[in-house]
C-alpha positions in Angstrom: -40.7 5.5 -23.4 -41.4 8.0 -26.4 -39.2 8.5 -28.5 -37.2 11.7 -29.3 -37.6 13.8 -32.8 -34.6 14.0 -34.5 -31.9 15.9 -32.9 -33.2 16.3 -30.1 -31.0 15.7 -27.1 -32.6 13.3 -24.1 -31.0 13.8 -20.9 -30.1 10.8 -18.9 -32.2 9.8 -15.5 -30.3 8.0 -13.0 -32.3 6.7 -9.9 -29.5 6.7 -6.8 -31.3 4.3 -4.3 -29.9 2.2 -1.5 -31.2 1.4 2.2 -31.5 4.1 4.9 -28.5 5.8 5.9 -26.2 4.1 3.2 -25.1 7.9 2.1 -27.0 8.8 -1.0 -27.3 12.6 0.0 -23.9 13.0 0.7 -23.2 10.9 -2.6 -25.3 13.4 -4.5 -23.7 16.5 -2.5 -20.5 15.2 -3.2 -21.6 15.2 -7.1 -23.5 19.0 -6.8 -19.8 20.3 -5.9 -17.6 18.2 -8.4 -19.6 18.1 -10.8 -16.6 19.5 -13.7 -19.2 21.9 -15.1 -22.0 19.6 -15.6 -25.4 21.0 -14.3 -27.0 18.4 -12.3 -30.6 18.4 -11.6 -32.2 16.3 -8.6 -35.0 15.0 -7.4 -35.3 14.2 -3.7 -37.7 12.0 -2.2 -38.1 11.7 1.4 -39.9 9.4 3.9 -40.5 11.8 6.5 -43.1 14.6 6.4 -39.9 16.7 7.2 -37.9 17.2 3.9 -34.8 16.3 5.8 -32.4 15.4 2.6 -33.8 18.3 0.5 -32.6 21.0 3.0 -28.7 18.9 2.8 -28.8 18.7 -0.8 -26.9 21.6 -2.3 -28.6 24.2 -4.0 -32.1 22.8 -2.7 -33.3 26.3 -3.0 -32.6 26.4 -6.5 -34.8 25.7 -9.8 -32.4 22.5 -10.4 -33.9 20.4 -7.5 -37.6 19.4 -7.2 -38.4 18.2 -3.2 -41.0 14.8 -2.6 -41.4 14.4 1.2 -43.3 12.5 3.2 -44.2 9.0 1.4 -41.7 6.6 -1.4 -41.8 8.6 -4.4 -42.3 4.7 -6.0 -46.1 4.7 -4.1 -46.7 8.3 -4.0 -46.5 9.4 -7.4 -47.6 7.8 -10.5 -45.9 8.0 -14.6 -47.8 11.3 -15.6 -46.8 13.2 -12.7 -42.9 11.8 -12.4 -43.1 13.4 -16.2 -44.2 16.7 -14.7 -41.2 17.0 -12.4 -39.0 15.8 -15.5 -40.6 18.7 -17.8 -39.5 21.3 -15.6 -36.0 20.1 -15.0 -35.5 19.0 -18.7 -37.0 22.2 -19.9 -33.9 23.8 -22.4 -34.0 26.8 -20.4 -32.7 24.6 -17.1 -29.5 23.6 -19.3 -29.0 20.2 -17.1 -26.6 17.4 -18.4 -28.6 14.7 -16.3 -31.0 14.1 -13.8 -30.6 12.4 -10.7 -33.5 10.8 -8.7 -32.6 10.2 -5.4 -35.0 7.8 -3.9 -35.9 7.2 0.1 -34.1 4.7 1.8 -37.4 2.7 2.0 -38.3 3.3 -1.8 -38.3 0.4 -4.4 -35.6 0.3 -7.3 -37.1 -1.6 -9.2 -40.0 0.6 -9.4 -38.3 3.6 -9.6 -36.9 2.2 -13.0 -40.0 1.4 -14.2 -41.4 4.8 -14.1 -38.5 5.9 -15.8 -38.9 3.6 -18.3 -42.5 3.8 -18.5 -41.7 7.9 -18.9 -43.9 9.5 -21.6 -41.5 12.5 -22.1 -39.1 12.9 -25.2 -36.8 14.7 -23.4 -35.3 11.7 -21.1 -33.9 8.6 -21.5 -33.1 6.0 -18.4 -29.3 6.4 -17.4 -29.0 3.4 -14.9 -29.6 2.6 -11.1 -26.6 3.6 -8.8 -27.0 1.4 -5.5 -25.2 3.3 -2.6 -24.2 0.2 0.0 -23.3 0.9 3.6 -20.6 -1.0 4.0 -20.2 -1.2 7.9 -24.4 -2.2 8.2 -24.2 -4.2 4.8 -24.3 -7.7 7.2 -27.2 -6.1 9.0 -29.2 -4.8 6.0 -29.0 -7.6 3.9 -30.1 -10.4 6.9 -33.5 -8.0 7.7 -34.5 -7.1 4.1 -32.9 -10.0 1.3 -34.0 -8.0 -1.4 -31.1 -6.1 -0.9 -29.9 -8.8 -3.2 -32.6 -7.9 -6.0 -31.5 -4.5 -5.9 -27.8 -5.0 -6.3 -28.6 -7.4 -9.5 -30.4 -4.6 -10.8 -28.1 -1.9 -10.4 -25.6 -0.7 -13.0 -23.3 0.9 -10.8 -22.8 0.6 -7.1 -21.1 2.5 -4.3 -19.7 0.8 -1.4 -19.6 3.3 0.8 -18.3 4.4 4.5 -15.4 1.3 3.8 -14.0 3.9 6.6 -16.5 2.7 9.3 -15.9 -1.2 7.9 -12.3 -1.8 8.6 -10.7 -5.0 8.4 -14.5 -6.4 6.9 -14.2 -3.9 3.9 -12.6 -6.0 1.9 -15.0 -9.4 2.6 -18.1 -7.1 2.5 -16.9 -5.5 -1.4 -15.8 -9.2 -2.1 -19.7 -10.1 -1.6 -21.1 -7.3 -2.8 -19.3 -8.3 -6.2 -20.6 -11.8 -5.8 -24.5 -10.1 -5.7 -24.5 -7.7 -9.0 -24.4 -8.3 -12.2 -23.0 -6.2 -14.6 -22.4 -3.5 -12.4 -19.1 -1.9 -11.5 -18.5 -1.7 -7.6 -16.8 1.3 -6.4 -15.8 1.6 -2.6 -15.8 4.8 -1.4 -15.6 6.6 2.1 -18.2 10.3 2.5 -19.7 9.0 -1.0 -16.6 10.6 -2.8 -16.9 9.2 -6.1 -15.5 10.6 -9.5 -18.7 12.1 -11.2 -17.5 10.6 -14.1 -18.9 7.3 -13.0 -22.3 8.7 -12.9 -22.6 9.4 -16.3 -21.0 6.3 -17.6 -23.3 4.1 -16.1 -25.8 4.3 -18.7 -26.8 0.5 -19.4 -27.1 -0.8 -22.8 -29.8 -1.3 -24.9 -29.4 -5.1 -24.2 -29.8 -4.3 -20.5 -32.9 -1.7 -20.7 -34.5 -4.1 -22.6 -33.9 -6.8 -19.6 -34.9 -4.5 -17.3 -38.1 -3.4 -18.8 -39.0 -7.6 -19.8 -37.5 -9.7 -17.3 -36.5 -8.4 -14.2 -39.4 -5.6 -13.8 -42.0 -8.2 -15.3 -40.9 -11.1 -12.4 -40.7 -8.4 -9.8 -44.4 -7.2 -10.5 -45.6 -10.6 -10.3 -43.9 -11.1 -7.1 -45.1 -8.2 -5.7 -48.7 -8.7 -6.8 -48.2 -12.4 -5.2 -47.3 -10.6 -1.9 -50.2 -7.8 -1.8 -49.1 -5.1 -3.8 -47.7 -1.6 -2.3 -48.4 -3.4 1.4 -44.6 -5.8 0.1 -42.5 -3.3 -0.4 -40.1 -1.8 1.9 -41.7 0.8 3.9 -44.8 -1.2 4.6 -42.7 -2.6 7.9 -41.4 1.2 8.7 -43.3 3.7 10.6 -42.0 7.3 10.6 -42.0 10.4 13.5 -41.4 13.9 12.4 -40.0 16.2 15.4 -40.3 20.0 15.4 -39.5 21.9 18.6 -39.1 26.1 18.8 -37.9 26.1 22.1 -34.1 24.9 22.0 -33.2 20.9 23.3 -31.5 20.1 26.0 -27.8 18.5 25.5 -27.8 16.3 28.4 -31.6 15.0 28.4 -31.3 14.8 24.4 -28.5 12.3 25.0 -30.2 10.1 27.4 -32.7 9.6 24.9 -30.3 8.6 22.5 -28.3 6.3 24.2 -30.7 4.3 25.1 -33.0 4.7 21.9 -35.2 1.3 20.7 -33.2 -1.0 18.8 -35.8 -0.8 16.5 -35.4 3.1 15.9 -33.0 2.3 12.7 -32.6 5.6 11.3 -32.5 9.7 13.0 -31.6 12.4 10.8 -32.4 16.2 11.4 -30.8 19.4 12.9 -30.9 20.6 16.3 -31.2 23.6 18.0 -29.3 23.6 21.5 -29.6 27.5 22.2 -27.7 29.3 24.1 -25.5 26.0 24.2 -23.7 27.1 21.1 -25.6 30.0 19.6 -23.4 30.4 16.6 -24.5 26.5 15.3 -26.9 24.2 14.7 -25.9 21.0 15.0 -26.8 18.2 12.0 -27.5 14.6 13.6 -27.4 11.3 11.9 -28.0 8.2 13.3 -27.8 4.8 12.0 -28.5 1.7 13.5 -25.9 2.5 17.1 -23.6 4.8 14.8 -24.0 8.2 16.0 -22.9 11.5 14.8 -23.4 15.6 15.0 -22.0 17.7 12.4 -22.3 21.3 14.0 -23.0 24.2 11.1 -23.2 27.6 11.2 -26.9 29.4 11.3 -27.7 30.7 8.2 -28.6 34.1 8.2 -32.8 34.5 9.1 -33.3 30.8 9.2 -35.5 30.1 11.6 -34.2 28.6 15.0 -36.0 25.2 15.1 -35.2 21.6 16.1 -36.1 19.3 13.3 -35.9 15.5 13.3 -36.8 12.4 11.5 -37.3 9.0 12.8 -37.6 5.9 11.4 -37.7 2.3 12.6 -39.7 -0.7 12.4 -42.1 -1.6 15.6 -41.6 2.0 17.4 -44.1 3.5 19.4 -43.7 7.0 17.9 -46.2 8.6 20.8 -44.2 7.6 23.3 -40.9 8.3 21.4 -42.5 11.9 20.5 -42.9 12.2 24.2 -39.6 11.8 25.4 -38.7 14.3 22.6 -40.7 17.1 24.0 -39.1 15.9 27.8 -35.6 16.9 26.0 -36.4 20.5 25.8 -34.6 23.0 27.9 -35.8 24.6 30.2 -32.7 27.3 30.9 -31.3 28.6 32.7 -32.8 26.7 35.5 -30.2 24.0 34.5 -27.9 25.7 32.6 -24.5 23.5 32.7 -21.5 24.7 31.2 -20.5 20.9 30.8 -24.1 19.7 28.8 -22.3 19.9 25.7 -19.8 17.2 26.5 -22.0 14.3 25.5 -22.8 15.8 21.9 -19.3 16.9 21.6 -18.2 13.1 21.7 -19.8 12.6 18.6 -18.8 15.6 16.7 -15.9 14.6 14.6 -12.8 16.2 13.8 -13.5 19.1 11.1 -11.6 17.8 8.0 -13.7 14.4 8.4 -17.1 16.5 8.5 -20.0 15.5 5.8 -23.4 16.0 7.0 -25.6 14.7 4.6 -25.2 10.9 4.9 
């Protein structure tokens, strides 16, 4: 990493990474509204060819957030051009306190830190590796991808979240979780609330950097080059399917297909369009693993009235999949039912509890 001239101030990276669905958006969301008067800049990276995460993140419209879709930001990018993003968010005029890479839930921490590190511009400095932990799918996660492990002795802060959804297992899941990191500080949290403060005191020390850039990045090259490269990490096993429907979805024939979805369909996130349904909303759905949940919003004001999903799983058959997706449209008011809503409704929580983005 270059070094700065003197007096000039380097704004701190942090890469938020952490499995698919664990809650970084509504982590970084939670930040973007509490942030005490620190500007945040972001950097979203989705899997999807639909920038899902980028239209949940607050302010996506703005000039503080810079949108990566369709591909890990770790494979999809290289130094130079990371550096390009970072130039326009560092830029004096921007007057951001730190910037926050939010990574896709396939993407490689590791990695992620090592562009950082790697960075060419004066203007940054590494600021640590939050891990966001589901903790309710933490059992799950960690016996189909092991590396989880790797990532949580990397990180330098990590966030146990949804210990709502965990119960009783909350406290054996954080007792493990604290068994797996490091030096890292374990916060449970439910919605990703989180006191911003810890985001910007989770700057490692030089003594850490300087393992991270030697030890743990060096062995994690050499494993990956032992295992074939890109084709080891993460979202080699995952295969993607982005949804986009103009004519509105059906409640009922929307719900068949996901109740009795593939297990191997891990992840849905999107917003859906159910017409003359509810007119006044669309309606945010998140799905991960069986958990299932709608979050209706209002329309904003000349958006466009579309259905747009994202799928990912491992093994799918996304034709077929995108088939039954198109077989959900409606086709009003030939069966219009004043009781379709009744399925989604089941899985719209109580407003208070609401958070969109997980």
């Amino acid at each position: 990493m270059r070094q700065p001239s003197p007096g000039h101030r380097q704004i701190p990276v942090v890469v938020l990474a952490g499995f698919l669905g664990s809650g970084k958006t509504t982590l970084l969301n939670h930040l973007l509204h509490r942030s005490g008067g620190s500007r945040i800049g972001a950097i979203v990276n989705d899997f999807g060819a639909i920038e899902i995460d980028a239209m949940a993140v607050a302010g996506a419209l703005g000039d503080s957030t810079v949108s990566l879709g369709n591909g890990c930001l770790c494979c999809a990018v290289d130094v130079s051009e990371l550096d390009g993003y970072l130039d326009r968010l560092a830029a004096p005029s921007a007057g951001i306190d730190v910037i926050v890479i939010e990574a896709s839930g396939l993407a490689e921490p590791q990695e992620l830190v090592r562009m950082v590190l790697a960075s060419e511009h004066p203007g940054i400095v590494y600021g640590g590796l939050v891990e966001v932990v589901d903790a309710a799918e933490f059992d799950d996660t960690r016996a189909r991808h092991p590396a989880i492990d790797r990532h949580l002795a990397l990180a330098d802060l990590v966030v146990l979240n949804k210990v709502d959804r965990a119960e009783e297992e909350g406290q054996r899941v954080l007792r493990l979780v604290r068994s797996l990191v490091d030096r890292a500080a374990v916060v449970a949290a439910s919605y990703g609330r989180v006191d911003p403060e810890f985001l910007f005191d989770c700057r490692p020390s030089v003594e850490r950097v300087g393992q991270l850039s030697f030890d743990d990045l060096h062995e994690h090259d050499e494993h990956v080059k032992g295992q074939g490269g890109h084709a080891a990490h993460l979202h080699a096993g995952y295969d993607s399917l982005s949804f986009v429907a103009e004519t509105p979805m059906d409640p009922r024939r929307l719900m068949a297909f996901l109740d009795s979805r593939p297990a191997g369909l891990y992840r849905i996130k999107g917003y859906v369009d159910f017409g003359a349904y509810d007119v006044r909303n669309r309606y945010a759905v998140h799905a991960v693993g069986r958990f299932l949940r709608f979050y209706p919003e209002p329309w904003a004001a000349g958006a466009p009235r579309l259905t747009q999903l994202v799928l990912i799983g491992s093994g799918i058959d996304a034709p077929a999949l995108r088939k039954e997706l198109e077989a959900s449209a409606s086709d009003a008011p030939h069966t219009a039912d004043e009781h379709g809503m009744w399925g989604v409704l089941r899985y719209v929580q109580d407003p208070g509890d609401q958070d969109p983005a997980v």
